[in-house]
C-alpha positions in Angstrom: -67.7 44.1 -64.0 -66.9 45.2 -60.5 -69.5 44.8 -57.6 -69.6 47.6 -55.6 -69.7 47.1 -51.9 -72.9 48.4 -49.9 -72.1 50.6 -47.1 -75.1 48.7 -45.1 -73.0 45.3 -44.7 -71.2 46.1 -41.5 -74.7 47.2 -40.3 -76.2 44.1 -41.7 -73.5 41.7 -40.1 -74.1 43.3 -37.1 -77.6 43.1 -37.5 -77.7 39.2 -38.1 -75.5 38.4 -34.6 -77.7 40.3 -32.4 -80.6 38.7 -33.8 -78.6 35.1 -33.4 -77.5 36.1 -30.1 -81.7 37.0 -29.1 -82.7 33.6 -30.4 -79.9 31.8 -28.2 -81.5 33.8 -25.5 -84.9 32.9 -26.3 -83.7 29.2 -26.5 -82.8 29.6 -23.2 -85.4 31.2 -21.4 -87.7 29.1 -22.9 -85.9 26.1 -21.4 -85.9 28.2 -18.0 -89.7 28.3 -18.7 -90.0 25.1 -18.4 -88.1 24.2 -15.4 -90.3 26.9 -13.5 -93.8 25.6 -14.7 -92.3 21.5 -13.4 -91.7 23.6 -10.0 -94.6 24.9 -10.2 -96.6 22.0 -10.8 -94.3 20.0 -8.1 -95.0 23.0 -5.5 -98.7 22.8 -6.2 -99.5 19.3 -6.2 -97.6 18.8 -3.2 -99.9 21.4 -1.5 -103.1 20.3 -3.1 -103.2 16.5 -3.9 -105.5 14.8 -1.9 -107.4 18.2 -0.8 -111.1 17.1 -0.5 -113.6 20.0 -2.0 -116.9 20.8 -2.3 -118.4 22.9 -4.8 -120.4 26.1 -4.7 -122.1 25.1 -7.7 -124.4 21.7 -7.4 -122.7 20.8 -3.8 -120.8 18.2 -5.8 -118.0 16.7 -3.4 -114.2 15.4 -4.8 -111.1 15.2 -4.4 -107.7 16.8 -5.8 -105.4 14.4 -7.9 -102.1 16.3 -9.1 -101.4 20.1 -10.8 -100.0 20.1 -14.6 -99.2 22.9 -16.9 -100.5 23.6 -20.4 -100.2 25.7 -23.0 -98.7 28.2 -20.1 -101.7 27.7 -17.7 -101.6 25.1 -15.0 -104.4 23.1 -14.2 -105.9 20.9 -11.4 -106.1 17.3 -12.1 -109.8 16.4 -9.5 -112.4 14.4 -9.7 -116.2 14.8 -8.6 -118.3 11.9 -7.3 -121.4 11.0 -9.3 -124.4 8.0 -8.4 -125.5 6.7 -11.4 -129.2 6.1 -12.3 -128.4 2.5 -11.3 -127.0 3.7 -7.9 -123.2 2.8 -8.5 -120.9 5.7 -7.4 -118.3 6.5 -9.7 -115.6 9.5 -9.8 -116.0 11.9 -13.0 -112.5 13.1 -13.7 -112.2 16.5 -15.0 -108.9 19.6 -15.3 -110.3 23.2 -14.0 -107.6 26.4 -14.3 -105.7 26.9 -11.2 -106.1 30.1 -11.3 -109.9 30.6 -12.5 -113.3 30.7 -11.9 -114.2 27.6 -11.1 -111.2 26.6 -8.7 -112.2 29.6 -6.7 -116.2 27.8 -6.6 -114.4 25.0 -4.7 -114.0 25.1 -0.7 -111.8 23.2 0.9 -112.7 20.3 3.4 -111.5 18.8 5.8 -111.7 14.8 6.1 -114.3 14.9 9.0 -116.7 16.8 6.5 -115.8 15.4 3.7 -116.7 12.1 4.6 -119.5 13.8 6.7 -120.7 15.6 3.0 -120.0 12.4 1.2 -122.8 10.2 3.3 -125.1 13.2 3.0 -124.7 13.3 -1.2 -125.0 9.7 -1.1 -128.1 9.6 0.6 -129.8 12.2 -1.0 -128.7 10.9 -4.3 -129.5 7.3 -3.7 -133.2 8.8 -2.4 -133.8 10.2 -5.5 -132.6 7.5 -8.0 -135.1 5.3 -5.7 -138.0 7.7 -6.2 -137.7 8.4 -9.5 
């Protein structure tokens, strides 16, 4: 029997390398992704570790650890303070979105009034762990 040649192969051949050629690309940019989101998170950490916040919500008082990306997002690495019920002052480590609504609840401090705003919280916390 003879097998009759499609007049779609050339199209089809041609078909298959550009779609090789767009996964080599997406190979490749995704790699490029990543190297931008490592800058990203070495730009940002540089400019915000150690950045001392309050926040608009609660008047909790922390501090700004390091930035990291996930699932395409980046995040900040911080920690609140919290007293206890038995009056020990711990840090309670938490990731917020760089880019969202509760980063932009945060104002920035500077070390005079953070440690000014830490012996405030203190005090008032300690005052109400005693009196309850």
């Amino acid at each position: 029997m003879r097998i009759m040649i499609s007049p779609y192969d050339g199209e089809l051949e041609e078909c298959l390398n550009s779609q090789n050629a767009l996964e080599e690309r997406l190979v490749a940019e995704r790699k490029r992704k990543n190297v931008l989101f490592v800058k990203m998170e070495s730009f940002y950490t540089e400019r915000l570790k150690g950045v001392c916040f309050k926040s608009g919500e609660g008047g909790k008082i922390g501090q700004i650890s390091h930035v990291f990306a996930k699932e395409g997002k980046l995040f900040v690495h911080l920690y609140f303070l919290e007293i206890t019920a038995n009056s020990k002052l711990i840090k309670k480590h938490c990731n917020i979105e760089l880019f969202g609504e509760q980063m932009e609840k945060l104002a920035e401090l500077t070390e005079a009034e953070y440690h000014e705003e830490f012996f405030a919280y203190v005090d008032k916390r300690i005052r109400m762990v005693e009196a309850g």
